[in-house]
C-alpha positions in Angstrom: 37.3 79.3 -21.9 34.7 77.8 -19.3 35.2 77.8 -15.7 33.9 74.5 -15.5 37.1 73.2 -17.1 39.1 74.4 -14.5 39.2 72.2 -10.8 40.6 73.3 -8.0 44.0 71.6 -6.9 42.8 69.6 -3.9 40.1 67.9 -6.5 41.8 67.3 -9.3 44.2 65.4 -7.1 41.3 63.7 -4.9 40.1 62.4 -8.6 43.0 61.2 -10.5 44.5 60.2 -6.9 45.8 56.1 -8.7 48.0 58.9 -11.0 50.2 60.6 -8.6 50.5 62.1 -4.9 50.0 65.5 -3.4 53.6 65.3 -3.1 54.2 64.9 -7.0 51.9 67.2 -8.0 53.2 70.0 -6.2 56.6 69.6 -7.5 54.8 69.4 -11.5 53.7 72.8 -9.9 57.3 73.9 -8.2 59.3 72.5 -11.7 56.5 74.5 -14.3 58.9 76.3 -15.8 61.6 73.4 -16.5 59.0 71.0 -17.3 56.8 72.5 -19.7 53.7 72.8 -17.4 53.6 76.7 -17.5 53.3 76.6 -21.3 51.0 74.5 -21.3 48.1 76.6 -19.8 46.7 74.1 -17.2 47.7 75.6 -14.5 46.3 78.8 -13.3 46.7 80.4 -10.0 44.0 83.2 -8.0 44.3 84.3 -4.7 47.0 81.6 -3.5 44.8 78.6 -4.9 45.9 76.6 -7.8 42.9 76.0 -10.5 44.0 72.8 -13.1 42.7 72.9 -16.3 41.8 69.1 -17.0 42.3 69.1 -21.2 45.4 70.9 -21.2 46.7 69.5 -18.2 45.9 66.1 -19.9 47.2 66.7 -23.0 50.8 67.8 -21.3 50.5 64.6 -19.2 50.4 62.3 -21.7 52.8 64.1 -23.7 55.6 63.4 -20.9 54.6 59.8 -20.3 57.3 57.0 -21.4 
């Protein structure tokens, strides 16, 4: 797997900022276990930074949507 698919947190948020807040984000992160996120494999975490993996995170977004 590339590690250009992967963004850092901060980024990912800066460029789908119209999606969701800091705020939400963080608890998708806090509630990956209950929500589906952690299965997914878009998250990925190194040395205290979150890395998002913009397919799979994608791919479980739209998969929750109403």
């Amino acid at each position: 797997m590339p590690l250009n698919e992967y963004q850092p947190k901060e980024q990912f948020i800066a460029n789908h900022h119209w999606l969701f807040t800091e705020h939400q984000f963080d608890w998708f992160i806090r509630q990956r276990a209950n929500n589906g996120l952690d299965a997914s494999g878009a998250l990925m975490k190194i040395s205290n930074r979150w890395y998002v993996h913009t397919d799979k995170f994608t791919q479980w977004f739209t998969s929750h949507s109403a």
